[in-house]
C-alpha positions, 0 to 999 in steps of 0.5 A, a space after each residue: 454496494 450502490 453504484 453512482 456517479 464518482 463526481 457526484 459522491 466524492 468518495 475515495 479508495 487508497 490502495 497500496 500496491 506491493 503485498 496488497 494488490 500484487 504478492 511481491 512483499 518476500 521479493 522486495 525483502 530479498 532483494 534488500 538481502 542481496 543488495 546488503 550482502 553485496 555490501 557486507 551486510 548480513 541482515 537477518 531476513 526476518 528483519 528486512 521483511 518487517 521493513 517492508 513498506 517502509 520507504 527504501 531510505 527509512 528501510 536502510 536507516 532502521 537496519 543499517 543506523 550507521 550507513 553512509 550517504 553513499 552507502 545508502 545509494 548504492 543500496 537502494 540501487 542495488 535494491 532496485 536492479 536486483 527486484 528488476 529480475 523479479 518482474 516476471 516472477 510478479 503476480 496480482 493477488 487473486 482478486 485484486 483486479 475485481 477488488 479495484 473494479 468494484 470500488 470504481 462500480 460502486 462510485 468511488 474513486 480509486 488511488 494507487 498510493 504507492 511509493 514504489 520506483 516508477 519503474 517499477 509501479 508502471 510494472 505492478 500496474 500492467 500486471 493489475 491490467 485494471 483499465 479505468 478503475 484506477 483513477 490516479 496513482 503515485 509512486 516515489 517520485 510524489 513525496 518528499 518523505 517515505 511512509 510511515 510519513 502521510 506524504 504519499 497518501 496526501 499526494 494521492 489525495 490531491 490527485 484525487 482532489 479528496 480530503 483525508 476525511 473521504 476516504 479509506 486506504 488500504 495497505 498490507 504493512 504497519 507502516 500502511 497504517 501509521 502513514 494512514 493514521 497521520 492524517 486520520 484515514 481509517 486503515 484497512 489491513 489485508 495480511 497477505 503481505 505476511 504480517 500478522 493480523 495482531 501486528 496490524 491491529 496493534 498499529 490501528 487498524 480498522 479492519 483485517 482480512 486475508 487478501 483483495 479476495 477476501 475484502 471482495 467477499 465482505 466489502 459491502 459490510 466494510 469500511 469500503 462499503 460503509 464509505 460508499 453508503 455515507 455511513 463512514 467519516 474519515 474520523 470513524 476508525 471503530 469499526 469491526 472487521 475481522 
């Protein structure tokens, strides 16, 4: 892709965080399985980690319908003090350090559009070790409502001071793409997450790759590179991909 000035063009990239751009998807769904098992909760594993991605209060409404206000706090405490003994078992992705760099070269800006704990994004972000390409980021504190809902995304945006038609956001999850498809952001779909790639693209999405690396190896003929180009509105979302 061309390189330019980010002030200049006014383009963006939106990443999610968690099974994206750090492979952390199964920690995050066992650490749910734990925090509900010490509640006297047996959730089938394979269910929780369909819900991840979901905000940690939607997560626990869809498995849990009946939970308790109460209930629910402890959960998502549990969540995060059981995920907290992951941390130094957490890895970036191969690539995904370059993937972020090489969006910034090329003159976009880049946002972190995640809604995880503060805590526990000042941790993935450490661990991206990504430096000046990453131009703003979010966690849960920004939105009033958790993905699938857009709040995260719109939050990121007007950091970015970005409209939803300038840029692409790229997620891991089928709640990645419905919170991008709320306001009309063409999605791109990696399935390193551990959802399928028929998952992915029967929620809408644009474009399906492996992981960063393989989205690095064809970003010039992406929606990433197409954006960068001048080629892609926030309204085009028939795009090919893999």
């Amino acid at each position: 892709m061309a390189s330019g000035s980010k002030s200049e063009q006014k383009r963006g990239v939106l990443f999610d965080v968690d099974g994206t751009l750090i492979d952390s998807s199964y920690f995050h769904a066992l650490a749910w399985w734990q925090a509900f098992r010490r509640e006297g909760l047996d959730i089938q594993m394979s269910a929780i980690h369909r819900c991840v991605g979901m905000g940690g209060d939607k997560l626990i409404e869809h498995l849990v319908p009946e939970c308790t206000k109460d209930m629910q706090d402890d959960l998502k405490s549990a969540h995060g003090a059981v995920f907290s003994t992951f941390w130094p078992s957490l890895r970036p992705f191969d690539a995904a350090r370059d993937l972020l760099a090489a969006c910034s070269d090329a003159g976009l800006a880049v946002g972190l559009a995640s809604s995880a704990q503060e805590r526990d994004l000042d941790v993935t972000r450490r661990l991206l070790d990504a430096g000046t390409s990453i131009d703003a980021w979010t966690s849960s504190n920004d939105a009033d409502e958790s993905k699938p809902a857009p709040d995260i995304l719109l939050a990121c945006l007007e950091k970015l001071e970005l409209s939803p038609a300038d840029v692409v956001y790229v997620g891991d999850a089928v709640w990645d793409v419905l919170a991008a498809a709320a306001i009309g952001v063409p999605a791109i779909a990696l399935t390193c997450g551990g959802i399928s790639e028929a998952e992915l693209r029967d929620a809408g999405a644009a474009e399906v790759y492996d992981n960063p690396r393989h989205l690095l190896e064809n970003l010039d003929n992406s929606a990433i590179g197409k954006l960068s180009a001048g080629e892609l509105s926030g309204e085009d979302t028939g795009l090919g991909g893999r």
